[in-house]
TIDREN-289114 format. One line per field, with one value per residue: residue number from 1; residue in three letters; x, y, z of N, C-alpha, C in turn. Coordinates in nm, 2 decimals, decimal comma, padded with zeros to 4 digits. Layout:
N
k <- NUM|...
r <- ALA|...
n_px <- X|...
n_py <- Y|...
n_pz <- Z|...
ca_px <- X|...
ca_py <- Y|...
ca_pz <- Z|...
c_px <- X|...
c_py <- Y|...
c_pz <- Z|...
This chain:
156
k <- 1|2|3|4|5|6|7|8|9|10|11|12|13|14|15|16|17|18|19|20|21|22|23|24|25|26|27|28|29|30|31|32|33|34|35|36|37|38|39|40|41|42|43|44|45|46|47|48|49|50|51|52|53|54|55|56|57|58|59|60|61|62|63|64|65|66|67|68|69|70|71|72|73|74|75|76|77|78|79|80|81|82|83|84|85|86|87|88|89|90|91|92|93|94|95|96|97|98|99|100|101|102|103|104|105|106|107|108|109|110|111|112|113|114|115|116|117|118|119|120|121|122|123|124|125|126|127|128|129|130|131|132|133|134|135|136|137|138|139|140|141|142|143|144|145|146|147|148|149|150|151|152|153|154|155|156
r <- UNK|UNK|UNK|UNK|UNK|UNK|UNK|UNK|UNK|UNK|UNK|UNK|UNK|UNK|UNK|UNK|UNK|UNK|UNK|UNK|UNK|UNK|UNK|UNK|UNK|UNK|UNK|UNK|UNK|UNK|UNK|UNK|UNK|UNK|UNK|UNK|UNK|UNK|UNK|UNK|UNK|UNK|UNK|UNK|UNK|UNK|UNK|UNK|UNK|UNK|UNK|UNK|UNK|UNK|UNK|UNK|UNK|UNK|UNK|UNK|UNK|UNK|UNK|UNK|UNK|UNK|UNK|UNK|UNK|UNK|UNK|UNK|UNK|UNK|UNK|UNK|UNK|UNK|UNK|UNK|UNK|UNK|UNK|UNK|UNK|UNK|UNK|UNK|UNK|UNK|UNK|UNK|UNK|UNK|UNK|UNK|UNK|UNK|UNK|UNK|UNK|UNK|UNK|UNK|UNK|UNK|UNK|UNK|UNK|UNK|UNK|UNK|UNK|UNK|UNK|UNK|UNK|UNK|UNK|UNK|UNK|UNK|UNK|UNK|UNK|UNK|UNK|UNK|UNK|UNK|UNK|UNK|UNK|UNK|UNK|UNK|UNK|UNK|UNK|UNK|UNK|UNK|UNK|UNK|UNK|UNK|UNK|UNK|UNK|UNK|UNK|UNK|UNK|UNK|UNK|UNK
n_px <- 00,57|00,46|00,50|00,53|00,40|00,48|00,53|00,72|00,89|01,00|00,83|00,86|00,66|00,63|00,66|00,47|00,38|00,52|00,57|00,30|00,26|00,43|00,33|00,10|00,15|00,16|00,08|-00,08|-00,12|-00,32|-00,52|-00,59|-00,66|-00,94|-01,05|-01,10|-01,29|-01,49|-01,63|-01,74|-01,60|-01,52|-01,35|-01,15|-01,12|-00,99|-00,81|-00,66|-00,55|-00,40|-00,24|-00,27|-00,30|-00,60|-00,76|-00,67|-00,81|-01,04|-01,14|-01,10|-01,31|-01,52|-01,48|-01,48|-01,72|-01,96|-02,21|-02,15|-01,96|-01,97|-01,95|-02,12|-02,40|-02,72|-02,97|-03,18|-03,44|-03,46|-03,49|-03,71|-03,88|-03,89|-03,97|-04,21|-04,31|-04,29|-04,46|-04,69|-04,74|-04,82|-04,64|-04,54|-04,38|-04,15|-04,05|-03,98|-03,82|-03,61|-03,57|-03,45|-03,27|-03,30|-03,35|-03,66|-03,79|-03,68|-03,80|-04,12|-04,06|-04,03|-04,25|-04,46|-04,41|-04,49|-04,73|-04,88|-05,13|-05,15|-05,29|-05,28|-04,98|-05,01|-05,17|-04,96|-04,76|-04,44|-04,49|-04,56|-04,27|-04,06|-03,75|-03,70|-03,94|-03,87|-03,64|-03,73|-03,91|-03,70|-03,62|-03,75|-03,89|-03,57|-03,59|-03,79|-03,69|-03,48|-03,42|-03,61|-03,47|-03,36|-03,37|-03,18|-03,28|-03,27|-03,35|-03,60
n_py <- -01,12|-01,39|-01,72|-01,99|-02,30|-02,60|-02,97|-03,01|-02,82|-02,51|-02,13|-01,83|-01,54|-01,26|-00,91|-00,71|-00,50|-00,22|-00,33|-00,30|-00,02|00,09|00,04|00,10|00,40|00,41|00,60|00,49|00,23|00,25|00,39|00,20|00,05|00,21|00,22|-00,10|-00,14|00,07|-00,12|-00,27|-00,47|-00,70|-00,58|-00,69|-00,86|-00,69|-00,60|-00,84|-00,92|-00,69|-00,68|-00,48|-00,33|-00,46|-00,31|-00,06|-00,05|-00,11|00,12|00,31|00,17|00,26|00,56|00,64|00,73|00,57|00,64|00,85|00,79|00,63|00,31|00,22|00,44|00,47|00,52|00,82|00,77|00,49|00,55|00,69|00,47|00,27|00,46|00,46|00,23|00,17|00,36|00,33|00,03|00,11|00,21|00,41|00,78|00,84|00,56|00,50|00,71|00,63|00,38|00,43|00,61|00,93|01,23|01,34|01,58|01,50|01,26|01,31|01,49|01,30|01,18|01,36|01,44|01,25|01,23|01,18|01,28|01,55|01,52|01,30|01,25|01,43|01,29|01,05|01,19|01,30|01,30|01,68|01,73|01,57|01,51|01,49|01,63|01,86|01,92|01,95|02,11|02,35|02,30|02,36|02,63|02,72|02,68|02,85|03,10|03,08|03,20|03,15|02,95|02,94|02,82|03,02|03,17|03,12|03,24|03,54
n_pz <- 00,99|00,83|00,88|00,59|00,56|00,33|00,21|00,36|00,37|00,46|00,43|00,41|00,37|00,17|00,20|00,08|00,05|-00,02|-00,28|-00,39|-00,32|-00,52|-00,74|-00,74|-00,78|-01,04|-01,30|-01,55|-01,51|-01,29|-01,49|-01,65|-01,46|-01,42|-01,64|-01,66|-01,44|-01,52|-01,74|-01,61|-01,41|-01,17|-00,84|-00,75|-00,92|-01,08|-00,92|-00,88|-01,20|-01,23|-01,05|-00,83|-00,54|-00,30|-00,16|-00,23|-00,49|-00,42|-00,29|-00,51|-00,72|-00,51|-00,53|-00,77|-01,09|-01,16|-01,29|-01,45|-01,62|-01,86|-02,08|-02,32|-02,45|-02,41|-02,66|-02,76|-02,88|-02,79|-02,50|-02,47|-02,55|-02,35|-02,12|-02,19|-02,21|-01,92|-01,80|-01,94|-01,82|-01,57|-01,35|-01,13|-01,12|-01,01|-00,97|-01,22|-01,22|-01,09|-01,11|-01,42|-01,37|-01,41|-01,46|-01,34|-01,52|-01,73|-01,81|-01,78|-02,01|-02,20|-02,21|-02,25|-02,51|-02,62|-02,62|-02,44|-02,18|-02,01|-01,77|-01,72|-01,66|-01,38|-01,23|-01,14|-01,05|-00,80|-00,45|-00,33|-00,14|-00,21|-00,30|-00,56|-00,70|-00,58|-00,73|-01,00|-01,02|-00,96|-01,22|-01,40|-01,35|-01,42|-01,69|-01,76|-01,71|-01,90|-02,25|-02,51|-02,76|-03,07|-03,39|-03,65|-03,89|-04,22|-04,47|-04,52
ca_px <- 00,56|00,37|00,57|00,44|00,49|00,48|00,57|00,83|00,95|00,91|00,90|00,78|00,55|00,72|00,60|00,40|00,38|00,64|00,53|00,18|00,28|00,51|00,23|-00,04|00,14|00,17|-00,07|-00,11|-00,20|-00,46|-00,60|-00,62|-00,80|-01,05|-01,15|-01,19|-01,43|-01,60|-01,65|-01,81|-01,52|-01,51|-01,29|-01,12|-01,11|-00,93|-00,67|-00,58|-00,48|-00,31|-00,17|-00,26|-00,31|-00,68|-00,80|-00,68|-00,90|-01,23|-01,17|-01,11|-01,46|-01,63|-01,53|-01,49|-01,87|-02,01|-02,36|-02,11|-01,84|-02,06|-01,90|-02,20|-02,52|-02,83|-03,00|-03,31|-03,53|-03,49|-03,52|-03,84|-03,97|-03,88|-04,04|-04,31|-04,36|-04,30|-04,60|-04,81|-04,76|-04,88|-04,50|-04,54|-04,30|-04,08|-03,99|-03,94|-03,68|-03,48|-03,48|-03,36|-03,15|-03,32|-03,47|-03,79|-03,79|-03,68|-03,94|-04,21|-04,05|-04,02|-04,41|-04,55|-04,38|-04,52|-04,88|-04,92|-05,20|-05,13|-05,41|-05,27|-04,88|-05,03|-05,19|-04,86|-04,65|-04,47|-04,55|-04,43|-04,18|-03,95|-03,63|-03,77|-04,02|-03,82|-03,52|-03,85|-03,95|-03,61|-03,54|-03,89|-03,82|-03,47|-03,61|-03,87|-03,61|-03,43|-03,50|-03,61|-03,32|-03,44|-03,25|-03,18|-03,38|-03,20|-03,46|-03,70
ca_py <- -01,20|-01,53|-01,86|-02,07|-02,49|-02,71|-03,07|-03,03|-02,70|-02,36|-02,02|-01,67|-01,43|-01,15|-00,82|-00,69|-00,33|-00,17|-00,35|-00,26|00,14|00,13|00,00|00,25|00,52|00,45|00,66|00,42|00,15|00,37|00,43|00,10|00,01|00,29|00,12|-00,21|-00,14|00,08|-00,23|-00,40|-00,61|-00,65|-00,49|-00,83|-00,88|-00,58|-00,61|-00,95|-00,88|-00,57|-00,66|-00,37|-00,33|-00,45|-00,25|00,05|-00,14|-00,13|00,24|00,37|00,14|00,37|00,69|00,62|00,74|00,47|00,72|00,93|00,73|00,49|00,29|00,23|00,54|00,44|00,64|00,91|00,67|00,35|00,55|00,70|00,37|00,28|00,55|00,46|00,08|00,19|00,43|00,20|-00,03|00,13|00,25|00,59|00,85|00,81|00,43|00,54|00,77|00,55|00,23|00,42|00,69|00,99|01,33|01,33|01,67|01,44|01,14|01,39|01,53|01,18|01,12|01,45|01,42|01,12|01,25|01,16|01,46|01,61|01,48|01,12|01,24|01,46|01,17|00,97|01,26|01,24|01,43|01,83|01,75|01,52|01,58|01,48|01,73|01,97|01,96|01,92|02,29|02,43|02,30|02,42|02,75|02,76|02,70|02,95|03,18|03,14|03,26|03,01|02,93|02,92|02,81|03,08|03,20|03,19|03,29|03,60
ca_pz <- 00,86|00,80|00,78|00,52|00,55|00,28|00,24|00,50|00,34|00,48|00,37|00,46|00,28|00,12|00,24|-00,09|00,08|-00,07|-00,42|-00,43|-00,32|-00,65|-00,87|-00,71|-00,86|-01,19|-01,37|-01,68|-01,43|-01,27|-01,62|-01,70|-01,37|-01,40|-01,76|-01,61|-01,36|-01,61|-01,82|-01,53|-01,43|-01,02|-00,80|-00,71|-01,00|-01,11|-00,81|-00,93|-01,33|-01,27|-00,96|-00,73|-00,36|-00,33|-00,05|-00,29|-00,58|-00,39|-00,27|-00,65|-00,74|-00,48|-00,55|-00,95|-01,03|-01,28|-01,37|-01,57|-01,70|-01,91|-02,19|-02,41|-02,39|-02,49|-02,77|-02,67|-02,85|-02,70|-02,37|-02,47|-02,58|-02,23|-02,03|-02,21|-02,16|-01,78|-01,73|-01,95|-01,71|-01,48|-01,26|-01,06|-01,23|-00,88|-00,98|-01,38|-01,27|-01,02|-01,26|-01,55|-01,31|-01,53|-01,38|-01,35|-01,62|-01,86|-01,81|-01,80|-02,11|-02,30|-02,18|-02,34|-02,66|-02,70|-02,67|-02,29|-02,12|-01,84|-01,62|-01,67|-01,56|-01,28|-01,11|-01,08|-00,98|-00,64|-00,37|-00,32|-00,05|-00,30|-00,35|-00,75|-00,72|-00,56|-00,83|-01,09|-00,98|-01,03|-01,33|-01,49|-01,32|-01,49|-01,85|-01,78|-01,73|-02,04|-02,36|-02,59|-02,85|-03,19|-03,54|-03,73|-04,00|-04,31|-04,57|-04,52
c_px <- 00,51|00,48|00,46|00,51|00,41|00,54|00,71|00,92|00,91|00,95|00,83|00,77|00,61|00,62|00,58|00,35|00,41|00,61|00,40|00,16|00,33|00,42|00,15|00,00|00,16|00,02|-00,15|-00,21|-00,33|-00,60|-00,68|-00,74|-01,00|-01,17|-01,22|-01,32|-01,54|-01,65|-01,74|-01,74|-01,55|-01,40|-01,19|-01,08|-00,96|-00,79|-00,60|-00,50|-00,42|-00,21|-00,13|-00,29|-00,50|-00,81|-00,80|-00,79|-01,05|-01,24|-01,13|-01,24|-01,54|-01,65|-01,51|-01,64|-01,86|-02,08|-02,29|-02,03|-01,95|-01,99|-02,03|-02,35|-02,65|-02,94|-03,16|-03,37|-03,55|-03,51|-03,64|-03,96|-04,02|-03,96|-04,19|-04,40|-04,36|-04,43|-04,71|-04,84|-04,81|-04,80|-04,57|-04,39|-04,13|-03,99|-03,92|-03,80|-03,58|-03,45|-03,38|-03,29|-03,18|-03,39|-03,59|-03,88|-03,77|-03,79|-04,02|-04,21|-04,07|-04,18|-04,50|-04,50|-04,41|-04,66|-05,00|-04,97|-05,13|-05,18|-05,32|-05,10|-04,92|-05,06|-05,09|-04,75|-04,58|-04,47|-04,45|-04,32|-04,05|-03,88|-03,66|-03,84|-03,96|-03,72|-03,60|-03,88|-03,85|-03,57|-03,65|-03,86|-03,70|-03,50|-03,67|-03,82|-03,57|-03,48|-03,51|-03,50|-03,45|-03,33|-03,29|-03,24|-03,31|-03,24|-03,56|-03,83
c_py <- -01,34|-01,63|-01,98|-02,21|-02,54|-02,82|-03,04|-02,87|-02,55|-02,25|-01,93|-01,60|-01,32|-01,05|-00,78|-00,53|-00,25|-00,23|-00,31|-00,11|00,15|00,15|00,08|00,36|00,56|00,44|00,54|00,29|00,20|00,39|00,31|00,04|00,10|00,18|-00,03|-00,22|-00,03|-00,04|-00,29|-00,50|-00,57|-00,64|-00,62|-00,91|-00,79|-00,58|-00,72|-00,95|-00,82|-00,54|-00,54|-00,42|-00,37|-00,37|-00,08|00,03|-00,07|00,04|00,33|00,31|00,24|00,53|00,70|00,60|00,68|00,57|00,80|00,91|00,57|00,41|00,27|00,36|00,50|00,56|00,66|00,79|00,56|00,38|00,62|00,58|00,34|00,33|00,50|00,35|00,10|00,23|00,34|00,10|-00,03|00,19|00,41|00,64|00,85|00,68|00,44|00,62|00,72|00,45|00,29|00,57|00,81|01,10|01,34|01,48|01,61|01,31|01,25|01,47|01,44|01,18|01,24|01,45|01,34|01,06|01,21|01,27|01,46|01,57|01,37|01,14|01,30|01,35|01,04|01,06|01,27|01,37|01,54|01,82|01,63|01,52|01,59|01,57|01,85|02,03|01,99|02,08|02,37|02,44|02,40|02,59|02,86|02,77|02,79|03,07|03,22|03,14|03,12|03,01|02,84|02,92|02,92|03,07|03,23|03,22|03,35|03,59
c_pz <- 00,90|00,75|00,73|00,54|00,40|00,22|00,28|00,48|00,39|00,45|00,42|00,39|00,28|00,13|00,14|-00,04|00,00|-00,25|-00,51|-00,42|-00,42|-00,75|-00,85|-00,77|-00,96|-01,28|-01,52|-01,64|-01,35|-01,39|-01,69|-01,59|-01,37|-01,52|-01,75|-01,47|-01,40|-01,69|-01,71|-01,44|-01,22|-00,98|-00,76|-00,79|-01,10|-01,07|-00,84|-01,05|-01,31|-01,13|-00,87|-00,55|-00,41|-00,26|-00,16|-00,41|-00,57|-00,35|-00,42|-00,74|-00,66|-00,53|-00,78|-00,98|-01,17|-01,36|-01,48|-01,66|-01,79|-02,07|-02,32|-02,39|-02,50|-02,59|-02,71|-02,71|-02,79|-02,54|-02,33|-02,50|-02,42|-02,12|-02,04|-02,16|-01,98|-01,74|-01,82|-01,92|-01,58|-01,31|-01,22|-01,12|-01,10|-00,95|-01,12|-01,33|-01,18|-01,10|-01,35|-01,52|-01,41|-01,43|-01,44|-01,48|-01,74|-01,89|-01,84|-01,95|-02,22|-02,31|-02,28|-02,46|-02,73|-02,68|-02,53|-02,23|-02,01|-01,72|-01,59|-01,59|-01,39|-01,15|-01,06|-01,04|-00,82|-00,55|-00,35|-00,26|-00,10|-00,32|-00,54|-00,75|-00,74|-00,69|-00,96|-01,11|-01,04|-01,15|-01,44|-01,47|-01,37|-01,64|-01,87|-01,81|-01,79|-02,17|-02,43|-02,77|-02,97|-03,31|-03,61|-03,85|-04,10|-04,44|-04,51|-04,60
């Protein structure tokens, strides 16, 4: 342990082990931390307010996956608007789907719905040996597969 001095007074730092193991296992606390670093808040941040270990803090920010825990989701359209001001800028379909974290089956899907030919996505597509390509193939593959789902016909 660490002795602390000041003005002529000294004291020693209380082992916070044994206090921060208590608090780590209460699930409510846990719950609450998850929420604030979905919010955005930092990890440092997080370990200070709710008084956890911070070391445990920054290892529940890594594996606590942001991409799917999202507190607000942006609506199709404003992420077809998006897509769109991207390739009419002139972005390869590569950089469109890392910015806005989207498979490249759905860009491509935003782009032709919205009257984009084929020639013009072909010439920014990325090359065959892509992992985007590659997942691009199966997924086309997999729709091919299934039947196409159709709303019921409720008038002959």
């Amino acid at each position: 342990m660490n002795n602390v001095e000041c003005n002529g007074l000294s004291a020693e730092n209380p082992d916070l082990s044994r206090f921060y193991k208590s608090r780590s296992r209460d699930s409510s606390l846990i719950d609450m931390a998850k929420k604030m670093l979905v919010y955005g808040m930092s990890p440092g941040k997080v370990s200070l307010l709710l008084r956890l270990n911070p070391e445990f803090v920054a290892e529940l920010a890594k594996t606590w996956n942001h991409k799917f825990r999202k507190v607000k989701y942006t609506s199709q359209y404003a992420i077809k608007r998006t897509v769109r001001q991207y390739f009419d800028s002139g972005a390869m379909l590569e950089k469109i789907c890392a910015d806005l974290q989207l498979p490249l089956f759905s860009v491509i899907t935003f782009l032709q719905r919205d009257g984009v030919s084929d020639q013009e996505i072909a010439s920014r597509m990325p090359v065959s040996d892509d992992p985007l390509f590659i997942e691009y193939r199966k997924t086309i593959s997999r729709k091919q597969a299934a039947p196409q789902r159709r709303s019921p016909r409720l008038h002959y």
